[in-house]
C-alpha positions as CSV (number, residue, x, y, z in Angstrom):
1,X,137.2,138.4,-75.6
2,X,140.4,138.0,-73.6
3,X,141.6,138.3,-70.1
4,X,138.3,136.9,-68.3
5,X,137.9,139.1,-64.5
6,X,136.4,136.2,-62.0
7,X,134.9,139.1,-59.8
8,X,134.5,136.6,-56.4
9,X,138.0,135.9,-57.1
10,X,139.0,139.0,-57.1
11,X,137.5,140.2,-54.3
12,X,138.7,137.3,-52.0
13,X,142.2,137.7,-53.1
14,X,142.0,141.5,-52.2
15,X,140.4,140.4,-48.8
16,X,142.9,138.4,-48.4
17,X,145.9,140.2,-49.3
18,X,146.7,138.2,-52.4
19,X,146.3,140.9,-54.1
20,X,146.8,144.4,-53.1
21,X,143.7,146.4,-52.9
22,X,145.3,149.3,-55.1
23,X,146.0,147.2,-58.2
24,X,142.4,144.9,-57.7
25,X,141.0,148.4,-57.9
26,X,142.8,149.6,-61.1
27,X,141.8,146.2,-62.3
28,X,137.7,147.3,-62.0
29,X,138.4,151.4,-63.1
30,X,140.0,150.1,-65.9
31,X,136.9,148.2,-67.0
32,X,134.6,150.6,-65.5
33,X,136.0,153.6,-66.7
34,X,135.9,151.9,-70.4
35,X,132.3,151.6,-69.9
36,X,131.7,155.0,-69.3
37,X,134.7,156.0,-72.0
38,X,133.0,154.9,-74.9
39,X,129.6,155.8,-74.2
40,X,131.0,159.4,-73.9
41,X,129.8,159.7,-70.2
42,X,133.3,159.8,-68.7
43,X,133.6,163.4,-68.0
44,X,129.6,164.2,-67.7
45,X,128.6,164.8,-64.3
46,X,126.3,162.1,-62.8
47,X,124.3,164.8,-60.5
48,X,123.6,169.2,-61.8
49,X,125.7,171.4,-59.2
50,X,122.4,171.7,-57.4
51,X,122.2,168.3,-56.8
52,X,125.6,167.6,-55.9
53,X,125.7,170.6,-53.1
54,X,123.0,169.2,-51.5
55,X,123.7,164.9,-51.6
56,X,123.7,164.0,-48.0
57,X,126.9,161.3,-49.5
58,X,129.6,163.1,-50.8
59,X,131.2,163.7,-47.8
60,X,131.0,160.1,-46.5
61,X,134.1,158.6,-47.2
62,X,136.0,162.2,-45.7
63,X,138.7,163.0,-43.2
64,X,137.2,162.5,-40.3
65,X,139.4,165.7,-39.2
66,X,137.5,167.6,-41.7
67,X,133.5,167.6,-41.0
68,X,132.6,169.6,-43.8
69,X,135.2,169.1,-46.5
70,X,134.0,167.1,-49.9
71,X,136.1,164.6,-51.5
72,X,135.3,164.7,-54.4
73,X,135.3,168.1,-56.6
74,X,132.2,167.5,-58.6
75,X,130.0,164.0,-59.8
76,X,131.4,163.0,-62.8
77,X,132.1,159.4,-62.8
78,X,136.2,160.0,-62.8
79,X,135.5,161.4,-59.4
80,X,132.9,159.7,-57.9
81,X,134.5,156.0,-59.4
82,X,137.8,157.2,-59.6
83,X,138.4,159.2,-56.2
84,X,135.5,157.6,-53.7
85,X,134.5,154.3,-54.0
86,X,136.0,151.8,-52.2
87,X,137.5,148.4,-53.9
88,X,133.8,147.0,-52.6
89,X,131.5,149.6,-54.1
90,X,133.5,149.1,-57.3
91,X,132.4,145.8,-57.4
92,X,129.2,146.3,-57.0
93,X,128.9,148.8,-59.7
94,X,130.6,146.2,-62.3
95,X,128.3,143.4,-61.5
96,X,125.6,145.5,-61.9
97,X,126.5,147.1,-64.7
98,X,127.4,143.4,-66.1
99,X,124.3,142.0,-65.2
100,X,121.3,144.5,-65.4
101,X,123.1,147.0,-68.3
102,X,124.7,150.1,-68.1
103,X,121.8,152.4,-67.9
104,X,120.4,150.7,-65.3
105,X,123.4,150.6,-62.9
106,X,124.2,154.2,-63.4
107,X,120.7,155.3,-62.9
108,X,121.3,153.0,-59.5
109,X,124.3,155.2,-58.9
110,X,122.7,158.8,-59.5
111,X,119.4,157.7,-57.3
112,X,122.2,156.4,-54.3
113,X,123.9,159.6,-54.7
114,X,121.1,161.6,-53.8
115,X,119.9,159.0,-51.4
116,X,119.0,159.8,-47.7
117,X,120.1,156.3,-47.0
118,X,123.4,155.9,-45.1
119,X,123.0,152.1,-44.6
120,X,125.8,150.7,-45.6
121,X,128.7,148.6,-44.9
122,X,132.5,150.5,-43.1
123,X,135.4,149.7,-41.5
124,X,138.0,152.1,-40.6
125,X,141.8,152.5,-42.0
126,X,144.9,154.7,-41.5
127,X,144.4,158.9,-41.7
128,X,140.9,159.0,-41.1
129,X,139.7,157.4,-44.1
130,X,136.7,154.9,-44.2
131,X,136.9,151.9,-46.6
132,X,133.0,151.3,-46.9
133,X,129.8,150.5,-49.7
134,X,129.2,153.6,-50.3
135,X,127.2,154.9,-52.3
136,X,125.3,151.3,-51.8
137,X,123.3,150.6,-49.0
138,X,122.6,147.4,-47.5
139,X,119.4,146.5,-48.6
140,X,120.1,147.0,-52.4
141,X,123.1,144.9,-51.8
142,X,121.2,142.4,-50.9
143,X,118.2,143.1,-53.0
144,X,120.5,142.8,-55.8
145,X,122.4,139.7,-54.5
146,X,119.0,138.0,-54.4
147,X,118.8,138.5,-58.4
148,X,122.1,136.9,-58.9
149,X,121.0,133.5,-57.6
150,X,123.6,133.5,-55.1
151,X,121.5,133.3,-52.1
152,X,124.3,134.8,-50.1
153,X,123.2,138.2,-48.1
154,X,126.2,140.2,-46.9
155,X,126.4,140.7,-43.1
156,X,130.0,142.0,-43.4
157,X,131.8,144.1,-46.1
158,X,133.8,140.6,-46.0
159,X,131.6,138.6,-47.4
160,X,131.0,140.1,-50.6
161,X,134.0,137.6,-52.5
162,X,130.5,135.5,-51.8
163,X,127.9,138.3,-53.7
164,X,129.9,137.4,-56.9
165,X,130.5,133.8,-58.0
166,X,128.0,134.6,-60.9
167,X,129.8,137.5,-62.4
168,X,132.6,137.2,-65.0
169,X,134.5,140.6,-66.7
170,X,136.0,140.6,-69.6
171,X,138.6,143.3,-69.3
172,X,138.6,144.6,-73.4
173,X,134.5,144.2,-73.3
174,X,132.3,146.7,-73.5
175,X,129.0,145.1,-71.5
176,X,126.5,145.3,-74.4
177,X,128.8,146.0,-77.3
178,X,130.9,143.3,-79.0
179,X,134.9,142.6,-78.1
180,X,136.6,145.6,-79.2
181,X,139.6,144.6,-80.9
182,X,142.4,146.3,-79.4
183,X,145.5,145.7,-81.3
184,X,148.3,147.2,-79.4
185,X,150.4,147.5,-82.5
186,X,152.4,150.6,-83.9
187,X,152.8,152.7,-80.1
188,X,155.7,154.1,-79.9
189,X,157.3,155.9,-77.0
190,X,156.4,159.4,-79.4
191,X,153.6,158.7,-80.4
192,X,151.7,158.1,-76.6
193,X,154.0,161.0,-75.6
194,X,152.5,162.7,-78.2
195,X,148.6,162.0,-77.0
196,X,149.4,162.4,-73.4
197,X,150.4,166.3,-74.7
198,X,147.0,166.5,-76.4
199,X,145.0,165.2,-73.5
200,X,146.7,167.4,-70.5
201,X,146.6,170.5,-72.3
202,X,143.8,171.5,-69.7
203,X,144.4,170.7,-65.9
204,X,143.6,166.8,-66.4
205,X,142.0,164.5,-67.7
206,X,138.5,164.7,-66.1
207,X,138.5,168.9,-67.2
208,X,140.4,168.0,-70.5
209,X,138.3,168.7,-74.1
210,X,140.1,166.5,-75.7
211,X,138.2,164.2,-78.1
212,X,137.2,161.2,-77.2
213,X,139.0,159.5,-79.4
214,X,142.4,160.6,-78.2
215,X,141.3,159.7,-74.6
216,X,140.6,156.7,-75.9
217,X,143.8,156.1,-77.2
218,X,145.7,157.2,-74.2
219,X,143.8,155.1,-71.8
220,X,144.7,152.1,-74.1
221,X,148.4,153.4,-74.9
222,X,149.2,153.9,-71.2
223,X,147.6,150.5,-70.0
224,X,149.7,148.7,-72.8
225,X,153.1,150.4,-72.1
226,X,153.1,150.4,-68.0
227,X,152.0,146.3,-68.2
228,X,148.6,147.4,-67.3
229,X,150.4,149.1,-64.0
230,X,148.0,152.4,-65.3
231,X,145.1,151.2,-66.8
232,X,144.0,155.1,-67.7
233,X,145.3,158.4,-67.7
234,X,142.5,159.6,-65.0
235,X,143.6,156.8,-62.6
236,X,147.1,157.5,-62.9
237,X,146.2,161.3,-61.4
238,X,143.7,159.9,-58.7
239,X,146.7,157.8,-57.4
240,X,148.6,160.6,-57.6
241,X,146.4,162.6,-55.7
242,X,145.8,159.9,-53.3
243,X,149.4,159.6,-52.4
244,X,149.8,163.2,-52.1
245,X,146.8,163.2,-49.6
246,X,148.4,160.7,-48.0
247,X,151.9,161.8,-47.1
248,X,150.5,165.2,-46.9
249,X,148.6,163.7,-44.2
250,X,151.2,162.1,-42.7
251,X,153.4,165.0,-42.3
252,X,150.8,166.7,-40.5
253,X,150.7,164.0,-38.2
254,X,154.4,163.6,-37.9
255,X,154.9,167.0,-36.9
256,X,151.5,167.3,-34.8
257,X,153.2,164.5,-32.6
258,X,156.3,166.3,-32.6
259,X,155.2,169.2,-31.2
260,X,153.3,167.0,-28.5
261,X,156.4,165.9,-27.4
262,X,158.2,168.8,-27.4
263,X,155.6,169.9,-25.2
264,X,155.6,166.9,-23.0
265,X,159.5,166.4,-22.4
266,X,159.1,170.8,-21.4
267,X,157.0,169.9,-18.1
268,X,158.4,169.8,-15.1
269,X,155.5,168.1,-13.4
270,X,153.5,165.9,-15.1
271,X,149.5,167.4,-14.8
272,X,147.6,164.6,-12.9
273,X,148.7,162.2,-10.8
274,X,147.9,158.5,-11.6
275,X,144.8,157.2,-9.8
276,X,145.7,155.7,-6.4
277,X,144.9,153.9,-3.0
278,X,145.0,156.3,0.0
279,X,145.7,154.3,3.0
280,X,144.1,155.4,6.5
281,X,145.1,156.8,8.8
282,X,144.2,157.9,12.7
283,X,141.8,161.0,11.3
284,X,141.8,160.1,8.0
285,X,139.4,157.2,6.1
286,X,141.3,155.1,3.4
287,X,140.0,155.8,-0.4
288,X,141.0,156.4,-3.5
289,X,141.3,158.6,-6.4
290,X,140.2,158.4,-10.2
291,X,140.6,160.7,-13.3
292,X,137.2,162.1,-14.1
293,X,136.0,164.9,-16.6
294,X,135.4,168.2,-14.7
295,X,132.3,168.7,-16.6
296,X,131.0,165.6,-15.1
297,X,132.6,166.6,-11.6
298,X,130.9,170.0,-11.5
299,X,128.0,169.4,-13.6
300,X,128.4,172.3,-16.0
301,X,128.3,171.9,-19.5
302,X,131.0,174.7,-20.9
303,X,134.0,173.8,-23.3
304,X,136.4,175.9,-21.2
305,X,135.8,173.0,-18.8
306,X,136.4,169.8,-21.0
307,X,139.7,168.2,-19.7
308,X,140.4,165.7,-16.5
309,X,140.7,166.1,-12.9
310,X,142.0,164.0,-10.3
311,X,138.8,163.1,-7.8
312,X,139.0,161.5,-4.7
313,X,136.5,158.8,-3.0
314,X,136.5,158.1,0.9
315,X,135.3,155.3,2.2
316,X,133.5,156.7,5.3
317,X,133.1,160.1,6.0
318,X,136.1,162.5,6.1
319,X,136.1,165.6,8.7
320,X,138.7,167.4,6.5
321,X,136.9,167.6,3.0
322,X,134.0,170.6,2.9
323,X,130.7,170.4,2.3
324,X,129.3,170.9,-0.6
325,X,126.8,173.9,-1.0
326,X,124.3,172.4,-3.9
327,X,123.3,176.2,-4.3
328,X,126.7,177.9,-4.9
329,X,127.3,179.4,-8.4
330,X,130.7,179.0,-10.1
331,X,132.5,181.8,-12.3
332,X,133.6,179.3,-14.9
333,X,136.3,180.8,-16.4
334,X,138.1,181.4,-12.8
335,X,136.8,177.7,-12.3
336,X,138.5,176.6,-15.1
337,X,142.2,178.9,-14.5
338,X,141.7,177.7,-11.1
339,X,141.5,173.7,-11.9
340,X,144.3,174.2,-14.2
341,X,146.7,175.8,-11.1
342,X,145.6,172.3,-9.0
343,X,146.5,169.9,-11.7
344,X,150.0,171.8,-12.0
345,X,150.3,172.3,-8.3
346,X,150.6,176.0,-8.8
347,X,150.1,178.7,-6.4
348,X,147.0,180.6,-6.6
349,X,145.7,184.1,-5.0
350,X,142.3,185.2,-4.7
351,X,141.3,189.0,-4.5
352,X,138.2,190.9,-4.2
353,X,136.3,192.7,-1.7
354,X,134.8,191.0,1.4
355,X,131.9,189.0,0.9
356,X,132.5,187.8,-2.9
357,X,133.3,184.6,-1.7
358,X,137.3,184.2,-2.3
359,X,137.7,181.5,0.2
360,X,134.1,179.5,-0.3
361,X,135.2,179.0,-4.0
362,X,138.0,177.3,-3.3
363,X,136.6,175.4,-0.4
364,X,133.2,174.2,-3.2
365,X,135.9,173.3,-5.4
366,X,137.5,170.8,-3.4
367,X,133.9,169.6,-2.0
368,X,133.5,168.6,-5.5
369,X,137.0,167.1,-6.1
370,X,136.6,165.4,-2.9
371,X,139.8,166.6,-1.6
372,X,140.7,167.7,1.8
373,X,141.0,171.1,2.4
374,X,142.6,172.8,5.6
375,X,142.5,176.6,6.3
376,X,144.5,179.4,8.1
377,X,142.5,182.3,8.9
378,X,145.3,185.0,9.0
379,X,145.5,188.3,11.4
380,X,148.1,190.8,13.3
381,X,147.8,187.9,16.1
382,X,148.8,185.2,13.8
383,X,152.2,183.9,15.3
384,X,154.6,181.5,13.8
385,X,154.0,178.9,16.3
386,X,149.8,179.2,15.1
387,X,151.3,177.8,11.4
388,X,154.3,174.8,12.0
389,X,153.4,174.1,15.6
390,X,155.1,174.3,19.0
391,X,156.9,172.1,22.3
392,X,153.8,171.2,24.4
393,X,153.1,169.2,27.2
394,X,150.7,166.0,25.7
395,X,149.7,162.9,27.9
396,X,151.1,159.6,27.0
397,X,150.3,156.6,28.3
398,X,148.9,158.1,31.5
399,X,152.0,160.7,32.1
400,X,152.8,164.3,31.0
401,X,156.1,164.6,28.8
402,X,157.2,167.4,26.4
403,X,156.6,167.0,22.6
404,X,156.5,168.6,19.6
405,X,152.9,169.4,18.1
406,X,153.1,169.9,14.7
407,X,151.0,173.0,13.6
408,X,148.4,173.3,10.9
409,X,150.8,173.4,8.1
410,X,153.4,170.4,7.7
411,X,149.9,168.5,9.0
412,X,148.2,169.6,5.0
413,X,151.6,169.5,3.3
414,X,151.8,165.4,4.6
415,X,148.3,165.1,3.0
416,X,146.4,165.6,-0.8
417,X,145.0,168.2,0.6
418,X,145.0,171.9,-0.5
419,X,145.9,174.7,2.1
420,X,144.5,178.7,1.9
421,X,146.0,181.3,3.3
422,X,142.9,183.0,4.3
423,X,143.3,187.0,4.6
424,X,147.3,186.5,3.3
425,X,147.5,190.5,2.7
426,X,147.1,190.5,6.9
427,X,150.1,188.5,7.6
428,X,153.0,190.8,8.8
429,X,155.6,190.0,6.5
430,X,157.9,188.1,8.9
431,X,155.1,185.3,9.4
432,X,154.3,185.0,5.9
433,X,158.3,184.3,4.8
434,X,157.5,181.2,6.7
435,X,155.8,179.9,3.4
436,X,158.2,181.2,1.1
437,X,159.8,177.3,0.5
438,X,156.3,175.9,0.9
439,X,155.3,178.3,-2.3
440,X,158.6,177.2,-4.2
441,X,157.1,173.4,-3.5
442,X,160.1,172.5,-1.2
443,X,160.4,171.2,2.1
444,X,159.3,173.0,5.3
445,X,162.2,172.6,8.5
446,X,161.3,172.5,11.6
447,X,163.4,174.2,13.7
448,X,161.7,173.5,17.0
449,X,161.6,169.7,15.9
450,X,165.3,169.5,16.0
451,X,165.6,170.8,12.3
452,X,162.7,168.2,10.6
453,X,162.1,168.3,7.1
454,X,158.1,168.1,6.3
455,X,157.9,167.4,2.7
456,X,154.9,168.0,0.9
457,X,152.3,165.4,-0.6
458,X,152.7,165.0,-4.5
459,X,149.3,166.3,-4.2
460,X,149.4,169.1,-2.4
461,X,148.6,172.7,-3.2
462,X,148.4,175.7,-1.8
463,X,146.2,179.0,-2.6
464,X,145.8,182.4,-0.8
465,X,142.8,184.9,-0.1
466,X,142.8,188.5,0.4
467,X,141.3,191.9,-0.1
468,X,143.8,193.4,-1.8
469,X,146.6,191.6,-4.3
470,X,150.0,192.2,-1.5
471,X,151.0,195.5,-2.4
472,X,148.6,197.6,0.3
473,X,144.9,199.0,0.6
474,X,143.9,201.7,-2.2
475,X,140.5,201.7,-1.2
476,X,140.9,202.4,2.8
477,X,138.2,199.9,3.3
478,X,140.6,197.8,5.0
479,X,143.8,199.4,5.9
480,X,143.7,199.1,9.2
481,X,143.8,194.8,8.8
482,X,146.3,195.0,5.1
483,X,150.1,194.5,5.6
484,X,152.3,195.4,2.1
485,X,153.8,192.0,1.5
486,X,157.3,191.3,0.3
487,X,157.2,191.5,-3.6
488,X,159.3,188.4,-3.4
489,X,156.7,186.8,-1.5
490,X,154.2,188.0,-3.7
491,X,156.0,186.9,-7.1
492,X,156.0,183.1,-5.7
493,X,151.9,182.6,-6.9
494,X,151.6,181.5,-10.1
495,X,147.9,182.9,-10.8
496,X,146.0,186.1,-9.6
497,X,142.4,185.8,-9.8
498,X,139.9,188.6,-9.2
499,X,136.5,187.4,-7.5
500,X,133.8,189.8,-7.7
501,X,130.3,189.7,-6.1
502,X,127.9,187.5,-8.3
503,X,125.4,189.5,-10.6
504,X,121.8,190.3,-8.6
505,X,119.5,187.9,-10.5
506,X,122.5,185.2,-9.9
507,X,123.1,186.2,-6.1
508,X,119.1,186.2,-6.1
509,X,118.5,182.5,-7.5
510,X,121.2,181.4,-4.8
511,X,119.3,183.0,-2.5
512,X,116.1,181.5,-3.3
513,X,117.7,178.1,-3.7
514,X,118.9,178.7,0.3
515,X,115.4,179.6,1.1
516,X,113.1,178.1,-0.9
517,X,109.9,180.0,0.5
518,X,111.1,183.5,-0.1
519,X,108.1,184.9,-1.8
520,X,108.2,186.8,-5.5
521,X,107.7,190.3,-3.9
522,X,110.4,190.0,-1.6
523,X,112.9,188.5,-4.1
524,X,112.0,191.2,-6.4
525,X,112.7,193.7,-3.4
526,X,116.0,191.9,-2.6
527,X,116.9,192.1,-6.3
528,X,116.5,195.9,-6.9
529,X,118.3,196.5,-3.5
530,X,121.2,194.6,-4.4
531,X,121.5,195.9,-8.1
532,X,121.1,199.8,-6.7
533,X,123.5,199.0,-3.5
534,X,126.2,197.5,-5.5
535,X,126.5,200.3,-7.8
536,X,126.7,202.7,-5.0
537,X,129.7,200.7,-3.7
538,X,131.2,200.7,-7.1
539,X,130.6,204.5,-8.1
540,X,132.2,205.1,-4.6
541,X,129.1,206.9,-3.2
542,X,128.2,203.8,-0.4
543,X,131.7,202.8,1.5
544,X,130.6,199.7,3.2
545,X,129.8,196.2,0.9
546,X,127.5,193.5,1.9
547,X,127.8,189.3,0.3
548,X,125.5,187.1,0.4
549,X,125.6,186.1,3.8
550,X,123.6,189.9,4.0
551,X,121.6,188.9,1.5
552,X,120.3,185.7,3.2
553,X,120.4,186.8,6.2
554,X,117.6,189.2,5.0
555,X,115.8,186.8,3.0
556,X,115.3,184.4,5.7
557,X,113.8,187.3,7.6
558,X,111.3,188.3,5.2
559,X,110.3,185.1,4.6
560,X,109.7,184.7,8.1
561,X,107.5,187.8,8.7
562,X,106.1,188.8,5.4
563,X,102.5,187.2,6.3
564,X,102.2,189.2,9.3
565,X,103.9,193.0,8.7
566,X,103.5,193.2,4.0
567,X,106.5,192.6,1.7
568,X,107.5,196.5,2.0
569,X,107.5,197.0,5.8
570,X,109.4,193.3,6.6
571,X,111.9,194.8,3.8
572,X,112.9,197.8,5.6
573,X,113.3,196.0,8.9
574,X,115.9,192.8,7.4
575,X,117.6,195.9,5.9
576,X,117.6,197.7,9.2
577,X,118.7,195.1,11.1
578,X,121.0,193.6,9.3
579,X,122.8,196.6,7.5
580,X,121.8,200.1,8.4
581,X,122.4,199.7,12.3
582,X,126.0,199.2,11.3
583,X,126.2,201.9,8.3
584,X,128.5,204.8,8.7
585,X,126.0,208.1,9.0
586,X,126.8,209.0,5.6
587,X,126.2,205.3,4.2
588,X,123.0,205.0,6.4
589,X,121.2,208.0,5.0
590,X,121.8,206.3,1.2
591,X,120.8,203.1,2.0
592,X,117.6,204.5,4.0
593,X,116.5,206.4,0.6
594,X,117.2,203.4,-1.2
595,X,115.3,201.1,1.0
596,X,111.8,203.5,1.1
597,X,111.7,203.4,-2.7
598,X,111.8,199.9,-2.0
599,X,109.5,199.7,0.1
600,X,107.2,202.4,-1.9
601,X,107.2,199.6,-4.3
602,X,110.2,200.5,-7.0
603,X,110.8,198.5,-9.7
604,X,113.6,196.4,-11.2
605,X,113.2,198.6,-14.2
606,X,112.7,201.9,-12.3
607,X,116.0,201.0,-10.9
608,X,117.6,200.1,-13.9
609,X,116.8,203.0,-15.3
610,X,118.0,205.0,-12.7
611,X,121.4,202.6,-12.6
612,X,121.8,205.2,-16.0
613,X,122.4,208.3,-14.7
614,X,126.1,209.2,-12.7
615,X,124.7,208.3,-9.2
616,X,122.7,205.8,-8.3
617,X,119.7,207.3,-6.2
């Protein structure tokens, strides 16, 4: 027997980086894979295809980047050896193989295989791969150590140089059989040309039917010529394949990062702004701000919603940031457009019909971000003075002089705080070209302040409200408030969102959440009113809407009175009072009909059903 393998040895010098880990393994297939070769059991698979699709292990050593992708293409040892097991697991194999026979340490193998036991020993390298024990869990490894005398139990993969002190390869020994004298003599160039054409006739060597004989010979032709560099044909092709994997890999990742910066050098503005200290001021507390999840921030689960938003923390309370409304409902997909225009600083514009809740979204938004939030409620009356201030007389220091009083706009642009536009399409068009530099992010001048530039926060933003999106009222339900605004004006928002009214079992839930002792009757009443209502405003055949200020409104009077007048009769009066008296005479008549079925006790599903037909009662 020649070339004796000191396994501990081999291992520490591998650990070490003595020895590279690639050759220390071509060392052990090279012995391994000779046990196996001439047992014919090379190319067998270890596990039937109905075992292998179903081992909880072969995907254990994957990409990472790949959760369901196997690494190896089927169990016979040339893959399992060959492709997946780490210089440690190799190890393990020999020893046992060396010390307890062959049968018994492939049966070991075949049992970890289909094992449900993922015990074992990993640390983490380059591209997502995991050098680890598997298939070999901890407690055999230590089971086992304990039969090798050594009295050393691993705690680390890096202690198994330690496991092995015992163990001694020889590299042209088959364990069990006597030395097999290999000679080396009478290879020439031809002649292991002339095998290796014999052997690859089918795809490789694992797939190949070539004799075993002639594998054989080409595993010991190729290990003699390359200097033992490739101990076997098979190993030549796993490194092959490893290498391909590898740069393949690589490339990816090269031009995944590329792309990233491409991307990154193309913004203008970077997204979020590194945490900071906010320093106080006369109004204002001192805080801070921090980088948070907006899941986290607005406690909804949703993928759509999985990336970060600045927050900010006050240390006493802060007049200027809203109130949060536990009860409001978020439309997460405008939530998530929406937080995207904030950490840009883009302009957004809300639409929809009165009611929907345009302006309270953004204003629960920024409850939950913490940041301030100042608002201009626009009309015919709205004057220029109203938005960047004016000359007033102020008292200072006991006397009167003349100053300049800055109005509610350069105060929000000098803040993070975020300014709407509330009603924008009401803004005759000469007042609103007083935010056409705010929109392009510049500075504001102040003309009456001797020509001052207000420039705005790094965190400021700015978003608009309104009934219709700038370009006039096609509904007449608000024509006599909507101005057509300058399509330059217009073309300054980044994002348009529409914000509809919430569905009636959602607008109902808020409700109930609002008024917690609004009975089941007159929630179901409430629901069926707003389900048939809304329709009518939608088909066209009611004119006027009603939000959910109606809607509570009438729930906290039901709730108040049902004991004493029935869930019907206290209906028809919060209807009455707070809708009818103000319908048109054509909208009142509808709403009456709708309200007696109501009241007659009419169903959600009666409804619903009648929601089918082309008008709605």
């Amino acid at each position: 027997m020649t070339n004796p393998i000191k396994l501990s040895i081999l291992i520490s010098d591998a650990m070490n980086g003595l020895v590279k880990t690639k050759d220390a393994k071509a060392v052990l297939s090279s012995w391994i894979t000779k046990q196996y070769v001439y047992r014919g059991e090379y190319t067998t698979p270890l596990l039937t295809d109905e075992q292998f699709e179903r081992s909880p292990k072969v995907t254990v050593v994957e990409d990472i980047s790949k959760p369901n992708a196997k690494v190896m293409a089927s169990s016979k040892p040339s893959q399992v050896i060959g492709r997946a097991m780490s210089l440690q697991a190799m190890a393990f194999h020999a020893a046992m193989i060396k010390v307890k026979g062959f049968q018994y340490a492939k049966g070991h193998l075949v049992a970890s295989l289909e094992s449900s036991d993922f015990s074992f020993f990993e640390k983490t390298v380059e591209f997502g791969k995991k050098l680890t024990t598997w298939p070999f869990s901890i407690g055999g490894i230590n089971a086992f150590s304990k039969e090798l005398g050594t009295n050393v139990y691993a705690n680390s993969i890096d202690n198994f140089d330690g496991l092995f002190v015992t163990v001694e390869l020889h590299e042209d020994c088959v364990d069990g059989d006597a030395a097999y004298p290999f000679d080396g003599s009478g290879f020439s160039v031809e002649a292991i040309n002339e095998a290796i054409n014999e052997v690859v006739k089918a795809e490789s060597l694992i797939d190949s039917k070539a004799s075993e004989a002639q594998t054989n010979a080409l595993n010991y032709m190729l290990n003699e010529y390359t200097n033992g560099k490739v101990p076997t044909f098979v190993g030549l092709v796993s490194d092959y394949e490893d290498a391909k994997d590898t740069a393949t890999k690589a490339l990816d990742k090269i031009t995944e990062l590329q792309a990233d910066l491409k991307k990154e050098k193309s913004k203008v503005i970077p997204p979020l702004a590194a945490p900071m200290v906010l320093e106080q001021s006369d109004e204002i507390p001192s805080g801070s701000t921090s980088v948070v999840n907006a899941q986290i921030v607005f406690d909804i689960t949703d993928p759509r919603l999985d990336f970060d938003v600045l927050t900010y923390q006050w240390d006493s309370h802060n007049r200027h940031v809203p109130k949060a409304i536990d009860s409001y409902h978020f439309d997460v997909e405008i939530l998530m457009m929406f937080l995207h225009s904030i950490n840009h600083k883009e302009r957004s514009w809300f639409r929809g019909h009165t009611g929907t809740g345009k302006t309270t979204f953004q204003e629960q938004t920024m409850a939950r971000l913490g940041k301030m939030c100042f608002r201009l409620s626009c009309d015919v009356g709205v004057e220029s003075y109203h938005i960047v201030g004016s000359n007033g007389v102020v008292i200072k220091d006991g006397k009167s002089i003349t100053s300049f009083v800055e109005g509610i706009l350069p105060q929000a642009m000098e803040l993070p705080s975020h300014f709407i536009i509330d009603e924008a399409d009401a803004l005759r068009p000469d007042i609103a070209y007083l935010f056409q530099p705010v929109l392009e992010g510049q500075a504001l001048r102040l003309n009456e302040d001797g020509g001052r530039l207000v420039y705005p926060h790094s965190e400021f933003t700015i978003g608009a409200t309104a009934n219709t999106g700038g370009q006039g009222d096609d509904t007449a339900l608000y024509a006599a408030a909507v101005k057509i605004q300058s399509t330059a004006q217009i073309n300054r928002y980044n994002h348009f969102f529409e914000v509809d009214y919430m569905s009636a079992a959602d607008e109902v839930a808020v409700v109930r959440q609002v008024i917690p002792n609004l009975s089941d009757a007159s929630a179901a009443n409430l629901e069926v009113f707003l389900k048939d209502f809304r329709k009518g405003f939608q088909d066209g055949t009611i004119t006027m809407p009603i939000s959910p200020r109606n809607s509570i409104t009438i729930a906290r009077f039901c709730a108040s009175f049902e004991d004493k007048m029935g869930a019907g009769d206290v209906f028809r009066a919060g209807v009455k009072s707070n809708i009818t008296m103000r319908c048109s005479d054509m909208d009142k008549a509808r709403v009456n009909e709708l309200v007696e079925r109501i009241a007659r006790g009419a169903t959600l599903e009666q409804t619903t059903n009648t929601l089918n037909d082309e008008t709605p009662f």
